[in-house]
C-alpha angles and dihedrals in degrees: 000000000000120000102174105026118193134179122230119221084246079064089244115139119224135157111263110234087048097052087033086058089043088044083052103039109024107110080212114049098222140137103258088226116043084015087225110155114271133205112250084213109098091197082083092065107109107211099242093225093181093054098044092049093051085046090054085049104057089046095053085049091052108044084106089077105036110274109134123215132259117223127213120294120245115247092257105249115263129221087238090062090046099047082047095055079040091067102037083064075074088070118071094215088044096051106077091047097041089050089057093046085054097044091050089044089049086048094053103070153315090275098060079044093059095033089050094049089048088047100056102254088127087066102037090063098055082059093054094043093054096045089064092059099097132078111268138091091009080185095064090033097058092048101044086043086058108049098038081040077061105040090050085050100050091045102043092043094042107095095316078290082159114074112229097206091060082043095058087038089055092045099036111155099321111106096207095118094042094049085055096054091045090051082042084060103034088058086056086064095058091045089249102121127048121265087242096061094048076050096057093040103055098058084045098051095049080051087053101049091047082055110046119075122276103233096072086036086076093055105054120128134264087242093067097055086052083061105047088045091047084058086053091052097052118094096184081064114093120252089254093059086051099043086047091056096048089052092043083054094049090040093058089042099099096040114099121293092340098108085066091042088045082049087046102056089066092260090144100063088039095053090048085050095044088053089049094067092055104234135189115313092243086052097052087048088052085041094051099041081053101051094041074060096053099039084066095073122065094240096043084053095047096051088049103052092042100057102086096235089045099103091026106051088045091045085053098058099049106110095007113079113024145313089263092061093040083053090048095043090047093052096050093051091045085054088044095049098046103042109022098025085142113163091261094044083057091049100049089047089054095045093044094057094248093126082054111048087043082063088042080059093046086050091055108043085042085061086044091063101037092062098045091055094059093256 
């Protein structure tokens, strides 16, 4: 039963949230009944009154016998009242209250989602977001950090509603945004901020670094990577913050000198603690892609196979959890072996079981061929 019945220009009634997802997703933009072209653009559905009172009616006339009733359907939001909340952010006593109503207007639906991306909110919040990046009222920063930290989340995660290539346009090559999120973060670290901002800048930050562009990604300092490892570090964050800095880790590796600064700020010893503590199947996959990354270089190698659950953490998991972790585990013993294969390092692999569990591997993938050779 339709709730929010609109009219095509080809005269054809639908409800609105079913011919708005056709609109969005057809590869040929046609009415489903008489197959006449029809505008993508939703602003061009005309709300069908007459149906959707008979409709109430019935409904009223029918709540005997459990029909519920269906209320009156919002005006859909518009570019032109969003443009207009997009430019009251301009005014400092508009902008906590223009930040709720957008927050709100992003948490309705997936139509405000998609209104609010076309209509440059996306935008709008990396400039809030940068503009907070400065010492002053910490009270108005945090909150303003929060709410525009959520909007720009909605938005970017919803249906790739945020397009990649503006974005890239908007961040360029500055590292302003970038330098906010990392001071967001490093104030988690000193308890000033609340655990639900670090937890909307993390995810944020892996979207932005997918989105700037790659050159001034290679000559970040060492104090950035700290940050990112100190998120990883800490347990009161969500999964999704954690998962976000492992990807944004992997993400920097092949960029300049950042695989020794990652290896620097201490990533190796948190990774081995991270997998002690047996995560989620998809984190130990990130953890051990990361630390396949690190072990290529000599100092990632020296600080694994000196912490004493190095070999032994990374022997454990082979088998257990996927083919993506045996790969990576794999790799990091075939680096160890061939460049730090010390006495001691030998030793450990053998009284760990490592030696074990390589032959265990050899057994398996013997078995794999056989039978796929008919044996």
């Amino acid at each position: 039963m339709m709730k929010d019945p609109v009219t095509t220009i080809t005269g054809i009634t639908y409800e609105r949230e079913s011919i708005e997802q056709w609109l969005l997703k057809a590869k040929d933009c046609t009415c489903p009944i008489t197959k006449q072209p029809l505008p993508r653009n939703s602003e061009f559905l005309t709300p069908n009154h007459t149906l959707r009172r008979l409709i109430q009616a019935w409904c009223s006339a029918n709540e005997a016998n459990g029909v519920d009733q269906i209320p009156t359907p919002k005006f859909p939001l518009t570019n032109a009242h969003v443009q207009k909340l997009v430019k009251d952010l301009e005014f400092p006593q508009r902008l906590h209250k223009t930040l709720e109503k957008l927050h709100d207007l992003a948490k309705e639906n997936e139509r405000n989602r998609r209104c609010m991306a076309s209509a440059g909110v996306p935008e709008a919040m990396v400039h809030v977001i940068t503009k907070c990046f400065k010492p002053g009222n910490k009270t108005t920063s945090c909150y303003c950090l929060e709410k525009a930290l959520r909007i720009l989340r909605l938005l970017w995660n919803t249906a790739n509603m945020v397009d990649n290539n503006k974005m890239k346009r908007v961040l360029g090559e500055n590292l302003d945004f970038l330098e906010s999120l990392t001071w967001v973060l490093q104030l988690q670290t000193k308890n000033d901020v609340k655990v639900t901002i670090a937890n909307e800048a993390m995810p944020v930050m892996k979207l932005a670094i997918e989105a700037i562009d790659s050159t001034p990604l290679g000559n970040l300092k060492l104090e950035f990577f700290k940050v990112i490892v100190s998120v990883m570090r800490n347990r009161e964050l969500s999964q999704h913050a954690i998962k976000s800095s492992l990807h944004v880790l992997i993400e920097m590796c092949a960029l300049g000198r950042n695989r020794t600064k990652i290896v620097e700020s201490g990533a190796v010893v948190e990774l081995v603690e991270l997998v002690l503590e047996k995560p989620e199947k998809n984190v130990t996959e990130l953890v051990f892609i990361l630390l396949a990354h690190l072990c290529s270089c000599a100092d990632g190698r020296e600080q694994f196979v000196q912490h004493a659950a190095g070999i032994a953490v990374v022997s454990k998991r082979i088998l257990r959890v996927s083919p993506t972790v045996d790969d990576r585990a794999l790799h990091i013993f075939s680096l160890v072996s061939k460049f730090s294969a010390s006495n001691e390092v030998v030793q450990e692999m053998l009284r760990v079981g490592a030696v074990s569990k390589l032959c265990m591997v050899l057994q398996a993938d013997s078995a794999d061929i056989y039978d796929e050779n008919g044996g």
